[in-house]
Structure formats: structure tokens, C-alpha cells
C-alpha positions in Angstrom: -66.0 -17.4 4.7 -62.1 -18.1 3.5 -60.8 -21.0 5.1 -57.2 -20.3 6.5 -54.3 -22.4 5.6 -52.6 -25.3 7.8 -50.2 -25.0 10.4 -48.0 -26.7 8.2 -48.2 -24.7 5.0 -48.2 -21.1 6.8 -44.9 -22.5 8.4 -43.5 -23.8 5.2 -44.1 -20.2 3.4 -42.6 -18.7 6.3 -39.4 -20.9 6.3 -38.7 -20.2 2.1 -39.3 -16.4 2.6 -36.7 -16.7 5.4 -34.5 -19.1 3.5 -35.2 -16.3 0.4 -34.0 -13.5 2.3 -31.2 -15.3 3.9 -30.2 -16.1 -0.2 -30.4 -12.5 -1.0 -28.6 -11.0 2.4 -25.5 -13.4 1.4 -25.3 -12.7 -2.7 -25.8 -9.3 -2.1 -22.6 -9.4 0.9 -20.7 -11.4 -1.8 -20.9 -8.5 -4.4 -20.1 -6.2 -1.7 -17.1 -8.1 -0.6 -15.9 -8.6 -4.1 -16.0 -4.8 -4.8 -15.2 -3.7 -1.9 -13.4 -6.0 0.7 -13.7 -7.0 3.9 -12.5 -3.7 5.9 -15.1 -1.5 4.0 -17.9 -4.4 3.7 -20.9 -2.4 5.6 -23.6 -4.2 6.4 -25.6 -0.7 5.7 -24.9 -1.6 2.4 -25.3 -5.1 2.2 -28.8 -4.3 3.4 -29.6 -1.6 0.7 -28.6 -4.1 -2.0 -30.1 -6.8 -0.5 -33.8 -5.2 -0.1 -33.9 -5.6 3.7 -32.5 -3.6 7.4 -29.7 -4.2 9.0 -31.2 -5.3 12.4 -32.4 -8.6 9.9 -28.3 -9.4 9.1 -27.5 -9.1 12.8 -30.6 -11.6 13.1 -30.0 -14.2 10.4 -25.7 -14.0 11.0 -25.0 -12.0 13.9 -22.5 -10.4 12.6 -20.1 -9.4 9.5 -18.1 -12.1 10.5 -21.1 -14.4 10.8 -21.9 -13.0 7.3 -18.3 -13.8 6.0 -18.9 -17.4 7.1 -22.5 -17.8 5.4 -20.9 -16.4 2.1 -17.7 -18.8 2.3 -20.2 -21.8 3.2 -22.6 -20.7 0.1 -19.7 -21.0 -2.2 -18.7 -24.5 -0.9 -22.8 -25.3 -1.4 -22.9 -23.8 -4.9 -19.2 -25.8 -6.4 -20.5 -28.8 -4.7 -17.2 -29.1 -3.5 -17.9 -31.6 -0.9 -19.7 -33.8 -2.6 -16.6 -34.1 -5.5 -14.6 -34.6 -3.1 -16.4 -37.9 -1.6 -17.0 -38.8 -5.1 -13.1 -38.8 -5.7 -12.5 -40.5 -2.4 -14.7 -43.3 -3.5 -12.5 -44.1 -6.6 -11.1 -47.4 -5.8 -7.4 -46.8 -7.5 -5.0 -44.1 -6.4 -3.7 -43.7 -9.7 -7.4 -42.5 -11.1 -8.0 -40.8 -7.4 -5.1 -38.1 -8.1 -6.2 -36.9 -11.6 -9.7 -36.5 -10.0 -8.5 -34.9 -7.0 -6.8 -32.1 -8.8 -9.6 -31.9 -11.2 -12.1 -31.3 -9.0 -9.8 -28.8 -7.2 -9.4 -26.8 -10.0 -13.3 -26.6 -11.2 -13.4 -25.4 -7.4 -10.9 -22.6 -8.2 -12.9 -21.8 -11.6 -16.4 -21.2 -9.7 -15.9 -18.2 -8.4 -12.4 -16.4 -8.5 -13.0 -12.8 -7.7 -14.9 -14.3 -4.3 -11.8 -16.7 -3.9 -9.0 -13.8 -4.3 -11.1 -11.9 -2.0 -11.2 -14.8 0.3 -6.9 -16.0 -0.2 -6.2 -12.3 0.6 -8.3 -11.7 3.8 -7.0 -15.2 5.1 -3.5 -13.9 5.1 -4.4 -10.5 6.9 -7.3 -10.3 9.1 -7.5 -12.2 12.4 -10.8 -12.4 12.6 -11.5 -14.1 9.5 -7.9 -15.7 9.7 -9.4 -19.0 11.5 -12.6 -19.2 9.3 -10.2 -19.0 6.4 -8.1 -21.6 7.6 -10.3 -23.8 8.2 -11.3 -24.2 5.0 -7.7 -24.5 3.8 -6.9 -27.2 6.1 -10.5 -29.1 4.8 -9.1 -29.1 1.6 -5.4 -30.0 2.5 -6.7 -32.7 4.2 -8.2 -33.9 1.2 -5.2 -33.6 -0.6 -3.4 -35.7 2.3 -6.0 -38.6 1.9 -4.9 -39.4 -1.9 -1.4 -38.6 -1.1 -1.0 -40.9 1.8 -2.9 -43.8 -0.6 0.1 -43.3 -3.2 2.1 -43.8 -0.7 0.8 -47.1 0.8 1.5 -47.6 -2.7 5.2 -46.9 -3.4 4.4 -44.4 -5.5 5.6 -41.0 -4.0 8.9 -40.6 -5.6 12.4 -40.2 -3.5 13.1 -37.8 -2.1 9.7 -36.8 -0.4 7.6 -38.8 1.7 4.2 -38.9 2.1 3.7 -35.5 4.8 6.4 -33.7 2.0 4.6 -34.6 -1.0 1.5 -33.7 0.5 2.6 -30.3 1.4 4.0 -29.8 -2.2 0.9 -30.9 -4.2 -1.3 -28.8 -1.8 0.8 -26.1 -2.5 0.7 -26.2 -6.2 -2.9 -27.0 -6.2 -4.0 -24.2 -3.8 -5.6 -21.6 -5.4 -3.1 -18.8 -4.6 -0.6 -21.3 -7.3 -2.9 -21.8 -9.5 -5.1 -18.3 -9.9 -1.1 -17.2 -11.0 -0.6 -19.8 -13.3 -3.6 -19.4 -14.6 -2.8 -15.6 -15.6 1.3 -16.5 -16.7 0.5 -19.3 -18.9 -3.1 -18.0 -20.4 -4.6 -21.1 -19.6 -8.8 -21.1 -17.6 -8.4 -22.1 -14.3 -10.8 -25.1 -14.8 -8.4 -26.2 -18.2 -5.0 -26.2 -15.5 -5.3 -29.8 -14.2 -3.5 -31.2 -17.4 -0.4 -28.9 -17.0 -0.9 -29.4 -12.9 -0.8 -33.1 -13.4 2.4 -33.0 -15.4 4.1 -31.2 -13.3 3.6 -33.0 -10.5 4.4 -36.6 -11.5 7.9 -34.8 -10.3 6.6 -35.9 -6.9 4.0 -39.0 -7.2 4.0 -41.6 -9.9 0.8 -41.9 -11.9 2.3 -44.6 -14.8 
């Protein structure tokens, strides 16, 4: 006679085959959205490339849009953007802070542009993944606002601007929209632009 397994173990296989399946429904919806956007991302085809039926999207996401979501959170999950960014809000001195802000920002950029471009884009056009977009874009401005606003308790945001201004600017420029172009112009990897990023920006925050 075989001896079944525990409670706990049959439940523990059953959570990483979901978890599995979950992983391969949302890197198979990122290739699809990379190659073929949002308006003609099918979840019939999603499925086919993932291995599994369509009825198991609508039950893990509920939706495409519920899939858009899971493939913008993996992204954050695999830069390990959010940790970086605590990381740089723990550095004690604005002046270090900056650098490492817009360092980390553009190792973000570098993880995964054709997702990102894909992403930038259907921000700008779609309402329904408008909010989801810009949610993520006002997470990360608000990032950007934290080590501004510590220059500026500083004295070291330069006149004209003040601290709302200079934020605005350096978000601008750091976004990935600015820098994905620069990136093509000046020939330079995305995750090499900080240097020229930080250059041009001590236009707007003192850093010496």
C-alpha cells in the first residue's frame, strides 16, 4: 500500500503549478504584447503560446486588462525596481541620493525596452490601460520628488526653479520616453546614460 502525501505537500505542489502557470500565461502575454500590441493582444493567442485555455487567463487575471497589469507588475518584480528605490531612499546624503536615483532609473529603463515602449505608447492612447499606466508613472515621479524635495531642504536646487519645477524637469528627462531617445541620438545603452543625465541636470540641482 502507497502512503498518500500530506495535506500540506499536495497543497504546496498545487500552489507552484499554479504559480508555474501563472509565470508562463504572463511571459507568454509579454511576447504577444511586444510583437503585437495591445489592440491585437488575443488572449487566444496568449493561451496557444502559453500551453494552456483561455477560460484559465480569465481565471488567474480576469481579463486582458487584468493580464496587462500582471505583466506591468512582473516587470517591476524582475528590475527589482522597488527595492532600488528604498535602497536609494535610505542613503543618508542628498548629494549621493541623486546620482543613485537616476542610476537606478536608468538600469529600470535598460531591463526591458521593447516591453517599456510597448507600455509608454499604450499609456498615452488607450483608456483603459491609461490609469494602470499612470499609476506607475506617478510611483516613480514620486520617487523622483522625494530626492528633489531633500535638495531642496538643502539649498541646492538652483534659481530659477523650485522644488515642484525641478522635480517636474528631472522626471521629465529621466522618464523613459527622454531617455529611450537619447539613448538612440547619442549611441549610448540605456543603462550607460546616467553619466550624460547627471551632467545635464546639474543645470537644475547642485551636486558639488
Amino acid at each position: 500500500m502507497i502512503a498518500s502525501k500530506p495535506a500540506g505537500e499536495r497543497t504546496s505542489r498545487r500552489a507552484a503549478g499554479v504559480e508555474r502557470t501563472r509565470s508562463a500565461i504572463v511571459s507568454a502575454g509579454r511576447e504577444c504584447l511586444i510583437a503585437d500590441g495591445y489592440h491585437r493582444l488575443g488572449l487566444e493567442a496568449v493561451a496557444d503560446r502559453a500551453g494552456v485555455t483561455r477560460v484559465t487567463i480569465y481565471r488567474q487575471f480576469g481579463s486582458r486588462l487584468g493580464l496587462l497589469e500582471a505583466i506591468a507588475e512582473d516587470l517591476a518584480v524582475r528590475s527589482e525596481i522597488v527595492p532600488a528605490m528604498t535602497r536609494v531612499a535610505a542613503i543618508g546624503d542628498a548629494v549621493s541620493a541623486f546620482p543613485a536615483l537616476v542610476r537606478e532609473l536608468c538600469r529600470f529603463w535598460a531591463g526591458d525596452p521593447d516591453l517599456l515602449r510597448r507600455l509608454v505608447s499604450l499609456g498615452a492612447v488607450d483608456p483603459d490601460a491609461r490609469d494602470l499606466i499612470r499609476r506607475r508613472e506617478d510611483w516613480t515621479y514620486q520617487q523622483v520628488a522625494a530626492v528633489v524635495e531633500r535638495l531642496a531642504a538643502e539649498d541646492r536646487v538652483r534659481d530659477p526653479f523650485d522644488a515642484p519645477t525641478a522635480t517636474a524637469i528631472v522626471s521629465a528627462v529621466t522618464g523613459f520616453h527622454s531617455c529611450d531617445a537619447m539613448a538612440n541620438r547619442t549611441g549610448t545603452p540605456l543603462a550607460r546614460l546616467d553619466t550624460l543625465l547627471i551632467a545635464g541636470l546639474r543645470g537644475v540641482v547642485r551636486l558639488s
